[in-house]
C-alpha positions in Angstrom: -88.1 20.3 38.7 -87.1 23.7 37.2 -87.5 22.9 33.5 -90.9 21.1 34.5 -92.4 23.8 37.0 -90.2 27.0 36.6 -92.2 29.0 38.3 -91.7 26.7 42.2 -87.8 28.2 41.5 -85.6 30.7 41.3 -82.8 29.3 39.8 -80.8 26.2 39.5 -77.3 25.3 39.5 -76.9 21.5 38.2 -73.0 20.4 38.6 -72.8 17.3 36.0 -76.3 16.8 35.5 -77.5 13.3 33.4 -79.5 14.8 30.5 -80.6 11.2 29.7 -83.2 9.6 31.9 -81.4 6.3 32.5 -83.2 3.0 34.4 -82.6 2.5 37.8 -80.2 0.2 39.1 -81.3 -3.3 39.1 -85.2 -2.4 38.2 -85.1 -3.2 34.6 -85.2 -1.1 31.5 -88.0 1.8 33.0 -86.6 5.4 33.2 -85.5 6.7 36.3 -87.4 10.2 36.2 -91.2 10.3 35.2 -94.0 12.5 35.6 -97.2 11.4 35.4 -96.5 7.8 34.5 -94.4 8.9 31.7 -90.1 9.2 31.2 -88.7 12.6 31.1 -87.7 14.4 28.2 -83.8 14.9 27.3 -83.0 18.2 29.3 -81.2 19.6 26.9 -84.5 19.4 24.4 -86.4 20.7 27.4 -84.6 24.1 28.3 -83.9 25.1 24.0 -84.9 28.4 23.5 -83.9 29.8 27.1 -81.8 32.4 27.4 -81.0 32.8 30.7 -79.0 29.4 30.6 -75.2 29.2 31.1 -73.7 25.6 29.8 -70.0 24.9 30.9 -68.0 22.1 28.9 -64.9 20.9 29.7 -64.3 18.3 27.0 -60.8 16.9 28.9 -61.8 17.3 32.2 -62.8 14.9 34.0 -66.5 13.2 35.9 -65.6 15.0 39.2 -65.8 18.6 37.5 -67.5 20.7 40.0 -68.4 18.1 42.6 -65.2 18.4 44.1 -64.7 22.5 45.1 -61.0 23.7 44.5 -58.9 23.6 47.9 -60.3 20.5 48.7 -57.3 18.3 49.7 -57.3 14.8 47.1 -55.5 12.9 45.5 -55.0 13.5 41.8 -55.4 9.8 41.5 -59.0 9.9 43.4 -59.8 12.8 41.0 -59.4 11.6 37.8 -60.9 7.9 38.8 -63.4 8.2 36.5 -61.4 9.9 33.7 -60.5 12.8 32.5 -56.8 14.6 32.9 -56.0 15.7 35.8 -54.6 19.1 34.7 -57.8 19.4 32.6 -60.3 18.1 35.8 -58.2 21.0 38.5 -58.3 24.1 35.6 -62.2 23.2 34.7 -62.8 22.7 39.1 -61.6 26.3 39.7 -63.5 27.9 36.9 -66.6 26.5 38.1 -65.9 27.4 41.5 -65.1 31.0 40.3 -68.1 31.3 37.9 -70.0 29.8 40.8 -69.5 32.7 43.3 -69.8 35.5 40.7 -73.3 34.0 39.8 -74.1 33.9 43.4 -73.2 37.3 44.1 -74.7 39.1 41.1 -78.2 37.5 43.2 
């Protein structure tokens, strides 16, 4: 929505965003994101050139990186399910976290 019609928001904070536009589940080979009849750009071709765009990578973490806020009581076992290491996962969680609130308070 942002990258498409920037000017409808403010900002956007995407935790493990899919920059391809895969098909649906059990629909067949058609994207899952279109506008106007059409698939979706990659996002990371769509938002080149921006400078007001902060991209965190944590190459040994894990798929749960910032959908899981630190303190949350898990199981390391439930937190690396879908990879990563789980040392990796809990370091990249609370930097997110912390980067998280000082974006949100510098609003």
């Amino acid at each position: 929505m942002a990258a498409t019609y920037p000017d409808l928001v403010h900002g956007v904070i995407a935790e493990a965003p899919n920059s391809y536009v895969d098909a649906t589940p059990f629909s067949g080979n058609g994207s899952s994101w279109t506008l106007n009849g059409r698939d979706l750009d990659d996002i990371t071709f769509r938002l080149r050139g921006r400078r007001d765009l902060t991209v965190l990578r944590y190459p040994q973490a894990g798929h749960f990186v910032g959908a899981i806020q630190p303190y949350t009581p898990i199981t390391g076992a439930l937190l690396t399910h879908a990879g990563g290491d789980l040392a990796a996962t809990q370091a990249a969680n609370a930097d997110v976290h912390a980067k998280l609130l000082t974006l949100l308070a510098a609003q």
